[in-house]
TIRO-2110 file (N, C-alpha, C; in Angstrom, 1 decimal):
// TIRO-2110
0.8, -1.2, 0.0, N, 1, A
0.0, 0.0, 0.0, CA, 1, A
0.9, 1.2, 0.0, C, 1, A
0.3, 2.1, -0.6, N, 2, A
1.0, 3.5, -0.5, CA, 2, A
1.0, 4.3, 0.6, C, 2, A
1.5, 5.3, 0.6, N, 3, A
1.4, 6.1, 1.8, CA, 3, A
-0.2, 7.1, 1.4, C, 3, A
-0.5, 7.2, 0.3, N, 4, A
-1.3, 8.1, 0.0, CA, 4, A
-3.1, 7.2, 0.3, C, 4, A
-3.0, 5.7, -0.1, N, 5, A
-4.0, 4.8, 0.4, CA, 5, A
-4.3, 4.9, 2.1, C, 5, A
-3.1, 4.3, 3.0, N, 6, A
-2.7, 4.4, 3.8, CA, 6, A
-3.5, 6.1, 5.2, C, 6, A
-3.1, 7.2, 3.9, N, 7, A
-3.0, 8.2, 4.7, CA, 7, A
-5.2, 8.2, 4.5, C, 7, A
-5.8, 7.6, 3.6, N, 8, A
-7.0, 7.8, 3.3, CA, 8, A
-7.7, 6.6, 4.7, C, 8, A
-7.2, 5.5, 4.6, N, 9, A
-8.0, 5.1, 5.6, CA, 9, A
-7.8, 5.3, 6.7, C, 9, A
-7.0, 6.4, 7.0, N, 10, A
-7.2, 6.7, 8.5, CA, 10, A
-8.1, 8.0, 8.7, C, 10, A
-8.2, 8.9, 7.5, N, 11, A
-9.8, 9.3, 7.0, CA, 11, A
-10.9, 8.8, 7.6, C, 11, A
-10.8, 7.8, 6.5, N, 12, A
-12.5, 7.2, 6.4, CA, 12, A
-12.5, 5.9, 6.1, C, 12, A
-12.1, 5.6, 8.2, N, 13, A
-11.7, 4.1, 8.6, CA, 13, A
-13.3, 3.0, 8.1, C, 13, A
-13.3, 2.5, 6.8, N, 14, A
-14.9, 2.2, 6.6, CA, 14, A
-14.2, 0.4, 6.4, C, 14, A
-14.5, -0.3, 7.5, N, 15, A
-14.6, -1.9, 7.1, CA, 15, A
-16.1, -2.5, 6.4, C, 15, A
-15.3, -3.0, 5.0, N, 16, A
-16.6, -2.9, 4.3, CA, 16, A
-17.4, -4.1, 4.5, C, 16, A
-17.0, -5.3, 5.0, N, 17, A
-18.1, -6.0, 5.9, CA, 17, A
-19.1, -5.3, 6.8, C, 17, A
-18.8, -4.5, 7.3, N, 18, A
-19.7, -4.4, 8.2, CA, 18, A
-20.3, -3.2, 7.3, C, 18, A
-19.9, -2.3, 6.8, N, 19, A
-21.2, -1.7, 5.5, CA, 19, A
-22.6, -2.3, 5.1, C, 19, A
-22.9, -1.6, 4.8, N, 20, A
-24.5, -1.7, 4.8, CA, 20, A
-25.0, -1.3, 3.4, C, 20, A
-25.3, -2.2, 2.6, N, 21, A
-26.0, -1.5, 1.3, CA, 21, A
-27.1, -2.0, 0.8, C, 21, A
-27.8, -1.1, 0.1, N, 22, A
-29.3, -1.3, -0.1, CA, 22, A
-29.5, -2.1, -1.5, C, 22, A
-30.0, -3.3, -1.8, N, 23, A
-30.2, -3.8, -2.7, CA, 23, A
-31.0, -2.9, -4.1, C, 23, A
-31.2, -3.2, -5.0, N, 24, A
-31.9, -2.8, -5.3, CA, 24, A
-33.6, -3.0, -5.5, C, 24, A
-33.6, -4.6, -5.5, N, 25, A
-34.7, -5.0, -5.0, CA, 25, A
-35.5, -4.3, -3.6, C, 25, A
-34.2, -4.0, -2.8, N, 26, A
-34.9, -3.9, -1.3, CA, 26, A
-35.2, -2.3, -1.3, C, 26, A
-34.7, -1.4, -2.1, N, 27, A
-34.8, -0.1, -2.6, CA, 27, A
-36.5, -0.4, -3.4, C, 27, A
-36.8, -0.9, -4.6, N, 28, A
-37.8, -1.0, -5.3, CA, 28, A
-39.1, -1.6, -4.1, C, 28, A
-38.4, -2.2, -3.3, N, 29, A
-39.5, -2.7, -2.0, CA, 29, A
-40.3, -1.8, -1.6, C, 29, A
-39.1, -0.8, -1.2, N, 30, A
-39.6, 0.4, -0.2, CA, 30, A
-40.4, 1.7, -1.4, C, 30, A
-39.9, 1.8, -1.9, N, 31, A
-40.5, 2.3, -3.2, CA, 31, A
-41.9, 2.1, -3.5, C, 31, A
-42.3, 0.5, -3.7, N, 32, A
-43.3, 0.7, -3.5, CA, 32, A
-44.7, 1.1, -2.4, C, 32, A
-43.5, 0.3, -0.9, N, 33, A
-44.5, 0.8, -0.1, CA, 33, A
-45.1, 1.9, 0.5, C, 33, A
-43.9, 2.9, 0.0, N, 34, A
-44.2, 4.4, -0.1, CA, 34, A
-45.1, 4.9, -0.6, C, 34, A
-45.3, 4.3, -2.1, N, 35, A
-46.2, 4.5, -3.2, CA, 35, A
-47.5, 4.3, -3.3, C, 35, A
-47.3, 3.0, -2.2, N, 36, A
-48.4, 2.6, -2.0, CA, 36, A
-49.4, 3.4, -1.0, C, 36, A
-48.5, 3.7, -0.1, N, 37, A
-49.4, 4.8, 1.0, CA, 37, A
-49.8, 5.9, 0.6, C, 37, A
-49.4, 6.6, -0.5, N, 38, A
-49.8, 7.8, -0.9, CA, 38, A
-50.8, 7.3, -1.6, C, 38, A
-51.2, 6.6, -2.5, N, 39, A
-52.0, 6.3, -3.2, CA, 39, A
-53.3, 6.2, -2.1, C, 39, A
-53.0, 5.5, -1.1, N, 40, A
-54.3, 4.9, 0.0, CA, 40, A
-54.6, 6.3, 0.3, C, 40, A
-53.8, 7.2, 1.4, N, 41, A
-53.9, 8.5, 1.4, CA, 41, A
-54.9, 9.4, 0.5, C, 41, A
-54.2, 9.4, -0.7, N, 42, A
-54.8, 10.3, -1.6, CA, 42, A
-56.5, 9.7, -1.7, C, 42, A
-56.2, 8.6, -1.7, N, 43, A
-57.8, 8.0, -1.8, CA, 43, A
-58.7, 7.9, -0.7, C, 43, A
-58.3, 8.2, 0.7, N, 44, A
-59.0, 8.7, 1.5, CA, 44, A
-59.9, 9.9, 1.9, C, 44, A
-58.8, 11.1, 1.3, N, 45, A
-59.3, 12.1, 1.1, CA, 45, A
-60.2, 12.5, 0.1, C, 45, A
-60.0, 11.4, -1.0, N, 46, A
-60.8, 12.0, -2.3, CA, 46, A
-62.5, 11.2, -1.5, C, 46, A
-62.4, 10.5, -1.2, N, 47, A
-63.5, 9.3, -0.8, CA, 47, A
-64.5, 10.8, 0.7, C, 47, A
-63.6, 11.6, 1.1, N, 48, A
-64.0, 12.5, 2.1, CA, 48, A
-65.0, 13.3, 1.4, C, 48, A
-64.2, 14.4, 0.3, N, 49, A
-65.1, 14.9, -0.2, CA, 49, A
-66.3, 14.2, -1.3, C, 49, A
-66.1, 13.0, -1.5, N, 50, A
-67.2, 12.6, -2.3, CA, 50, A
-68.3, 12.2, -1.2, C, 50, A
-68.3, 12.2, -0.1, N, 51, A
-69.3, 11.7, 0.5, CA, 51, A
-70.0, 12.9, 1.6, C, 51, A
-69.5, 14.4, 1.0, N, 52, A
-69.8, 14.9, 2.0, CA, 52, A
-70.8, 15.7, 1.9, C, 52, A
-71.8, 15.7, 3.0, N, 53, A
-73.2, 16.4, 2.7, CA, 53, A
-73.0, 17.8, 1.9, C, 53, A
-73.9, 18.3, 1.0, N, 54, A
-73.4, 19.5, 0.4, CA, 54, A
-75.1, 19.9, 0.5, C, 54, A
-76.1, 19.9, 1.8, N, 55, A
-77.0, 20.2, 2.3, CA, 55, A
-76.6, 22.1, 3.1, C, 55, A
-77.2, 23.1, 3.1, N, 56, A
-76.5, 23.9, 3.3, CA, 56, A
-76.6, 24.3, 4.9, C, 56, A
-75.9, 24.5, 6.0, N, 57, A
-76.0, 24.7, 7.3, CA, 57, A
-76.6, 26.0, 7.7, C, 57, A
-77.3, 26.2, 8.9, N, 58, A
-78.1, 26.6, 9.1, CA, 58, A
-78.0, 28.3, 9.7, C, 58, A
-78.1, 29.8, 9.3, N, 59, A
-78.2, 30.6, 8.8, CA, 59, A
-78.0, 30.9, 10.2, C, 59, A
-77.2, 32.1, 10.2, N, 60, A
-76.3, 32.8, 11.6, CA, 60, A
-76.7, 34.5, 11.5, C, 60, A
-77.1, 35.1, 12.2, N, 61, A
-77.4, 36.4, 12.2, CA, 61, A
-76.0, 37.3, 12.5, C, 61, A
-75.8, 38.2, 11.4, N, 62, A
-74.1, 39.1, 11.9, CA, 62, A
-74.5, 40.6, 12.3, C, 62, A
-75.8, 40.9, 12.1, N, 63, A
-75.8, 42.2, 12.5, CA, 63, A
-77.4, 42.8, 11.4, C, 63, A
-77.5, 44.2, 11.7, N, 64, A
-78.4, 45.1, 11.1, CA, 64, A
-78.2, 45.5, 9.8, C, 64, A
-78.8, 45.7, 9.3, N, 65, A
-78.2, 47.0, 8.0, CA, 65, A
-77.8, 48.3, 8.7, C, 65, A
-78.7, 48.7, 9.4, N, 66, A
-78.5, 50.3, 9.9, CA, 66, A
-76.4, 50.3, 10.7, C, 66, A
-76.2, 48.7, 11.1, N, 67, A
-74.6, 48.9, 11.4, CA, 67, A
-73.7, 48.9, 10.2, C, 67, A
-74.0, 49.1, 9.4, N, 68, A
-72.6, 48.6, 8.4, CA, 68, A
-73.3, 49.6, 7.0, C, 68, A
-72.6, 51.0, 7.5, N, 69, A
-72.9, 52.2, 6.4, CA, 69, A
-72.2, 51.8, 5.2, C, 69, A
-72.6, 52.2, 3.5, N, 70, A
-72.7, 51.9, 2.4, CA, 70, A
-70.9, 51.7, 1.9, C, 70, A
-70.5, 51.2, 1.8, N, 71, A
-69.1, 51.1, 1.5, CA, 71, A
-68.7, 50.7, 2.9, C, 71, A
-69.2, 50.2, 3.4, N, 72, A
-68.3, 49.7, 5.1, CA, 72, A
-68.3, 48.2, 5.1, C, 72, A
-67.6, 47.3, 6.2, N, 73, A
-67.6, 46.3, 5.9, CA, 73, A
-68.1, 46.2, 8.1, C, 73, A
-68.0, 45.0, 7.9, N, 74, A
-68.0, 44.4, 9.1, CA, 74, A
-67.4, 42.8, 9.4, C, 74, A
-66.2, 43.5, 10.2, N, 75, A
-65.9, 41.4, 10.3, CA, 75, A
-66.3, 40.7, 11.3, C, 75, A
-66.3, 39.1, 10.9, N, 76, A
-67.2, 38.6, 12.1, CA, 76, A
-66.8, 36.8, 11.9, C, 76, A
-66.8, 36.2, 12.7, N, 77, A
-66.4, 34.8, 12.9, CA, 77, A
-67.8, 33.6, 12.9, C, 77, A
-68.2, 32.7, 12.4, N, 78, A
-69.6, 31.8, 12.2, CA, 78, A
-69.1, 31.1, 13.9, C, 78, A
-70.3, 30.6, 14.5, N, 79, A
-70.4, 30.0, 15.3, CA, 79, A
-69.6, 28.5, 15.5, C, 79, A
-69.1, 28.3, 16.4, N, 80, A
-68.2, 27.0, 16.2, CA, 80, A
-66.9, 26.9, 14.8, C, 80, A
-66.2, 28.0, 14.9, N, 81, A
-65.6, 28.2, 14.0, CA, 81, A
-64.7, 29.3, 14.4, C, 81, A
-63.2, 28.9, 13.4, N, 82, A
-62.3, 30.2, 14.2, CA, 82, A
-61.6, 31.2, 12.6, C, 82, A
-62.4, 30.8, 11.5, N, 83, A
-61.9, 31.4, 10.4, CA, 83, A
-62.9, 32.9, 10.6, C, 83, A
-62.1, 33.5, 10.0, N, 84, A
-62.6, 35.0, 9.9, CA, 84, A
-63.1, 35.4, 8.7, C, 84, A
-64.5, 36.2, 8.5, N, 85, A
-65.5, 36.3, 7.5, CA, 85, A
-65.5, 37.9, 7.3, C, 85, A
-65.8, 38.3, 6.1, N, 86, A
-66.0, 39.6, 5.9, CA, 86, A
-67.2, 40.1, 5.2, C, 86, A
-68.1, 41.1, 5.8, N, 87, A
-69.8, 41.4, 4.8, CA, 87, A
-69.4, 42.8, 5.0, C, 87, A
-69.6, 42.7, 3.4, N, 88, A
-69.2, 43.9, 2.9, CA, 88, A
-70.5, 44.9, 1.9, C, 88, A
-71.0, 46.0, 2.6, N, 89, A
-71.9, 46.5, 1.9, CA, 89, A
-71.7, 47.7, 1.1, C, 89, A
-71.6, 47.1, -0.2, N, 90, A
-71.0, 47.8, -1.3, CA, 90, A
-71.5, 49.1, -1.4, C, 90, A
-71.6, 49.9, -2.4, N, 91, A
-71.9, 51.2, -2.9, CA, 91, A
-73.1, 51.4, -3.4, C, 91, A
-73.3, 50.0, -4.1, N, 92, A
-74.7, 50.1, -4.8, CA, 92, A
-76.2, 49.1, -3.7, C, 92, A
-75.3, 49.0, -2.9, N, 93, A
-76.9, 48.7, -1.6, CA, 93, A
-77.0, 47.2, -1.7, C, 93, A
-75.9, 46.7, -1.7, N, 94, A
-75.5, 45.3, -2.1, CA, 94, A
-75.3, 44.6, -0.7, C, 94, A
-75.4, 43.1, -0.2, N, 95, A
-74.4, 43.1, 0.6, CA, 95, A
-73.4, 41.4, 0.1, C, 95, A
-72.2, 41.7, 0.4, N, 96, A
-71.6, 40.0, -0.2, CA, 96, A
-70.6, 39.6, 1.4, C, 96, A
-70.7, 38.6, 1.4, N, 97, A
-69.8, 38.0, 2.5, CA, 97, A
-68.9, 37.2, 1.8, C, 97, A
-67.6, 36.8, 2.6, N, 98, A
-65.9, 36.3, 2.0, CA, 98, A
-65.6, 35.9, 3.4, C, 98, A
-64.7, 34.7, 3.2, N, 99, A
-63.3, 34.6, 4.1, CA, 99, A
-62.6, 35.4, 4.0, C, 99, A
-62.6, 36.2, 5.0, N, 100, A
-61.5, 36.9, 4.8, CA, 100, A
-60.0, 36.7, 5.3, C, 100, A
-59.3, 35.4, 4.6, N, 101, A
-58.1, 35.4, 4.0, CA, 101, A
-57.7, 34.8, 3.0, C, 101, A
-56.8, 35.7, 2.3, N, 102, A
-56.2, 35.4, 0.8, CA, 102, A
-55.9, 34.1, 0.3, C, 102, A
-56.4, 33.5, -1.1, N, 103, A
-56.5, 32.1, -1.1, CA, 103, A
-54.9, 32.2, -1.6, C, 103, A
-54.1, 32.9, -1.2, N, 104, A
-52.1, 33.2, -1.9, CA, 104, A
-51.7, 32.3, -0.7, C, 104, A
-51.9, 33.2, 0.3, N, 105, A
-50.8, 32.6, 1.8, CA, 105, A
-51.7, 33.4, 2.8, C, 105, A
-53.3, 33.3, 2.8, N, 106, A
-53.9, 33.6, 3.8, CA, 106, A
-53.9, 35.0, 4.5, C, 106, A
-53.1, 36.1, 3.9, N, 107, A
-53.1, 37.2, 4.0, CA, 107, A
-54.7, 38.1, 4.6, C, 107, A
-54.7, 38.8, 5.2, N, 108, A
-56.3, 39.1, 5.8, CA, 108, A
-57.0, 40.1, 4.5, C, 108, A
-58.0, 40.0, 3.7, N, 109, A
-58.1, 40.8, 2.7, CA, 109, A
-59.2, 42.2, 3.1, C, 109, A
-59.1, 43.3, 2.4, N, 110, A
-59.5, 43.8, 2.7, CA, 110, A
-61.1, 44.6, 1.6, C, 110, A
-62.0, 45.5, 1.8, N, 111, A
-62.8, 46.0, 0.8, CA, 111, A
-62.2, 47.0, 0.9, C, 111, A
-62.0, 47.8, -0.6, N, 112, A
-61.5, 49.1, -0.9, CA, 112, A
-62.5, 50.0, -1.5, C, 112, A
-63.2, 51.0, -0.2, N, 113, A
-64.8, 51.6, -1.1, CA, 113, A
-64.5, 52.0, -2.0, C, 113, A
-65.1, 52.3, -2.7, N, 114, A
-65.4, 53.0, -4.1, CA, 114, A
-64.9, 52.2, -5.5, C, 114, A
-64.3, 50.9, -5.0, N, 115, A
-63.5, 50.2, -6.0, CA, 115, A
-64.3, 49.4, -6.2, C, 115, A
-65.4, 48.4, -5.7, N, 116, A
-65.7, 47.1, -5.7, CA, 116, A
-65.0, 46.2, -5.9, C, 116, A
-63.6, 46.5, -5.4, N, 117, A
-62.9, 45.6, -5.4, CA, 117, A
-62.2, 45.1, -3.5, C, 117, A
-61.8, 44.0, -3.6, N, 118, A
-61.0, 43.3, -2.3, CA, 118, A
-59.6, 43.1, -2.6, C, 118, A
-58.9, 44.0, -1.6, N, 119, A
-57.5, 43.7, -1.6, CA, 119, A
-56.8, 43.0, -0.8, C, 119, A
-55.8, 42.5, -1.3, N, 120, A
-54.8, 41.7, -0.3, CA, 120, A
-53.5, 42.2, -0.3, C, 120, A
-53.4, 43.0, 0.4, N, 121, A
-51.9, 44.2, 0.6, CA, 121, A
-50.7, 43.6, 0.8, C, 121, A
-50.7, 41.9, 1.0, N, 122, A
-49.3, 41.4, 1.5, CA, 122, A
-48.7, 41.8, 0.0, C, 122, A
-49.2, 41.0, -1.3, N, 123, A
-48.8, 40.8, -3.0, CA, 123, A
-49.9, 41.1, -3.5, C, 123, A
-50.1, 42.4, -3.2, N, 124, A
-50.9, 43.5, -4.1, CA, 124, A
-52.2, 42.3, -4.6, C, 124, A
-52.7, 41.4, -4.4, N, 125, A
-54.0, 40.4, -4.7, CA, 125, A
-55.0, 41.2, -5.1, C, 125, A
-55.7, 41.3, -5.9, N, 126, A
-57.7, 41.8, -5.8, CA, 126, A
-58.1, 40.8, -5.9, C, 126, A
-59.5, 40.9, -5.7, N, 127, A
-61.2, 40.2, -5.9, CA, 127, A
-62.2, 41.3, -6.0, C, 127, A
-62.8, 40.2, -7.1, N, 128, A
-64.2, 41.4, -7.3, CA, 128, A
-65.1, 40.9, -6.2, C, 128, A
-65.7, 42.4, -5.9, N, 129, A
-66.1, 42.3, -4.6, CA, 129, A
-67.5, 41.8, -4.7, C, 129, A
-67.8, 41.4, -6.1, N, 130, A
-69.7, 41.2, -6.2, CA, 130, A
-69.4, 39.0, -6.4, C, 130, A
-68.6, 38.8, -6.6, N, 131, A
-68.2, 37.3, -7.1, CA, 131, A
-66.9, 36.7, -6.0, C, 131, A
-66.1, 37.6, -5.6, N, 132, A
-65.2, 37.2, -5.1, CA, 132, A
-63.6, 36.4, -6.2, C, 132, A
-63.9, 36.9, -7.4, N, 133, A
-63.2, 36.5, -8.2, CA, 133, A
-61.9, 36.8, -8.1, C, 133, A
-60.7, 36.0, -8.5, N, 134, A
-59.2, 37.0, -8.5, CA, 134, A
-59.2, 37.6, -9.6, C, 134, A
-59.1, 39.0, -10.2, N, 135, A
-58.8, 39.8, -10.5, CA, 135, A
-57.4, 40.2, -11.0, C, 135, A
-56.6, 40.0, -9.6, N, 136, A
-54.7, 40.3, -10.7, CA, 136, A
-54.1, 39.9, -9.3, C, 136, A
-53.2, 40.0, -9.7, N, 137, A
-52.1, 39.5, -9.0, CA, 137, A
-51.8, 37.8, -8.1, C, 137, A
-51.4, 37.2, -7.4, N, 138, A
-51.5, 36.1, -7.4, CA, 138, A
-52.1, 34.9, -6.6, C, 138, A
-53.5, 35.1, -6.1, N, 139, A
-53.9, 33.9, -5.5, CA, 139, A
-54.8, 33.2, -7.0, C, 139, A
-54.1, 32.0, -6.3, N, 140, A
-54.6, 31.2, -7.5, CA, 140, A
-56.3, 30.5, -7.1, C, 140, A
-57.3, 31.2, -6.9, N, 141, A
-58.4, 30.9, -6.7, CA, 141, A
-59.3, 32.2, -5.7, C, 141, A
-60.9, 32.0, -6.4, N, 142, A
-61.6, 33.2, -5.8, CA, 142, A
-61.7, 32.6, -4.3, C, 142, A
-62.2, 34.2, -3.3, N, 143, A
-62.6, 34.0, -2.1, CA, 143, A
-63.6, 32.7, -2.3, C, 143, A
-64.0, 32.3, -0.6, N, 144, A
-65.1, 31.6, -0.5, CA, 144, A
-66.4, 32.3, -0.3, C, 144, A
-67.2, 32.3, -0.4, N, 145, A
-68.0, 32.9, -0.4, CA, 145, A
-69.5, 32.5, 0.5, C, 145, A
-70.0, 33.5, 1.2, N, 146, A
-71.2, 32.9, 2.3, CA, 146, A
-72.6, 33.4, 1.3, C, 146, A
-73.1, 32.9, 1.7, N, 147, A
-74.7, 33.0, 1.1, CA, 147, A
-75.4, 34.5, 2.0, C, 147, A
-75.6, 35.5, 1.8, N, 148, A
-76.1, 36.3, 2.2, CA, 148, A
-78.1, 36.8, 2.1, C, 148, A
-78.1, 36.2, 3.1, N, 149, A
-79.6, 36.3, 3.3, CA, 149, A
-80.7, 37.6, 4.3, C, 149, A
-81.1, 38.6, 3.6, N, 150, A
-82.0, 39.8, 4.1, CA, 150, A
-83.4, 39.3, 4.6, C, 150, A
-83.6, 39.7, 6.0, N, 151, A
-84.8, 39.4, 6.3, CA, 151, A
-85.5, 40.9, 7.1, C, 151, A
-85.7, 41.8, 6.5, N, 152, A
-86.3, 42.7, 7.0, CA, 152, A
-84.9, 43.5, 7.1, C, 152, A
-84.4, 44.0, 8.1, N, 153, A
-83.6, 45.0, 8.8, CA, 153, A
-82.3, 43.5, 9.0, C, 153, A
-82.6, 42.9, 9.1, N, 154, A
-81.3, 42.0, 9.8, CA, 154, A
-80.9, 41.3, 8.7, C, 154, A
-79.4, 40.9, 8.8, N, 155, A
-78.6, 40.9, 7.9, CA, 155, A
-78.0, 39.0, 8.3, C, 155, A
-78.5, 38.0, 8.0, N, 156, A
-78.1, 36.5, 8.2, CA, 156, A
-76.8, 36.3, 7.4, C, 156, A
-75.6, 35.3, 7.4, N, 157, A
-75.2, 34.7, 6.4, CA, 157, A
-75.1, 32.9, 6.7, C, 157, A
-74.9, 32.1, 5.2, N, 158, A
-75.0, 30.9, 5.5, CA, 158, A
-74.2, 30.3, 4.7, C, 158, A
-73.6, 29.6, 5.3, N, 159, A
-72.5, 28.5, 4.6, CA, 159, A
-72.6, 27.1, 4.0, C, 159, A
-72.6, 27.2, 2.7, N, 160, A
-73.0, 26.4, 2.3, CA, 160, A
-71.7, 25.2, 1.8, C, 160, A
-72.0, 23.8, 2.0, N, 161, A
-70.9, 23.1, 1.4, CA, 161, A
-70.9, 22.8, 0.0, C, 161, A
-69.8, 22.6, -0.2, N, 162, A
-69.8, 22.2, -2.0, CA, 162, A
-69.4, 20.9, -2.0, C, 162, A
-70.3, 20.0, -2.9, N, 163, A
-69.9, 18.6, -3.2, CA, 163, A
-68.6, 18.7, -4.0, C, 163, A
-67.5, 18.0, -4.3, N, 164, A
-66.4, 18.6, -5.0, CA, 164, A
-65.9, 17.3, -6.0, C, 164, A
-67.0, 16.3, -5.6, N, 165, A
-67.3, 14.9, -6.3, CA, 165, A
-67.6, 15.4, -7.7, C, 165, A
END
């Protein structure tokens, strides 16, 4: 042996008996049982939303008309629930409810009067304030949106689920 062999395994003292190497069989093993779990996974979840009632839940009172002047908003949280909602009563005597946060990275959005539009100030985001649509910038999908129901003076909203089967 050379001195320059010599000076390497005292490096990287590796007795290759006792090394450990992965077949490739035993590699394609694990391989699949990896593959296999995501598949199950993925099919659990899909099997969630196909079976999930899309009956709509039952209608929560947020306030008056007379509280929420014409271009003002009001936020407010559904019962048994910790996401934050926005009803926003537009310019034209409208009213529309939203989650209010950004479908980007959850940023809190906001209504900008006179715009009919909803902003999201983290990455400049809009939504049209009558659909909840994205408009520019980058969340890749519109707000969610609550069912806004008028009964006299009082102002309900109701969440409805979506079958996604």
């Amino acid at each position: 042996m050379s001195n320059e062999e010599k000076q390497w395994k005292k490096d990287f003292p590796i007795n290759r008996p006792e090394a450990h190497q992965v077949s490739r069989r035993d590699f394609a093993k694990l391989l699949a049982v990896v593959s296999g779990g995501m598949v199950l996974g993925n099919g659990m979840i899909a099997a969630r939303y196909a079976f999930e009632d899309d009956t709509p839940s039952e209608k929560q009172m947020i306030c008056t008309k007379s509280d929420i002047p014409v271009g003002g908003t009001k936020s407010f949280v559904l019962e048994n629930s910790a996401i934050p909602y926005i009803l926003i009563h537009t310019e034209e005597g409208e009213f529309y409810a939203y989650e209010q946060k950004c479908t980007h990275l959850a940023c809190a959005v906001y209504y900008k009067p006179g715009t009919m539009k909803i902003e999201c100030p983290c990455h400049n985001g809009w939504f049209d304030a009558k659909t909840g649509d994205v408009l520019q910038g980058p969340p890749p999908r519109a707000l969610k949106k609550l069912e806004v129901i008028l009964e006299g003076e009082e102002i309900y909203v109701r969440q409805t689920k979506i079958n996604v089967s």
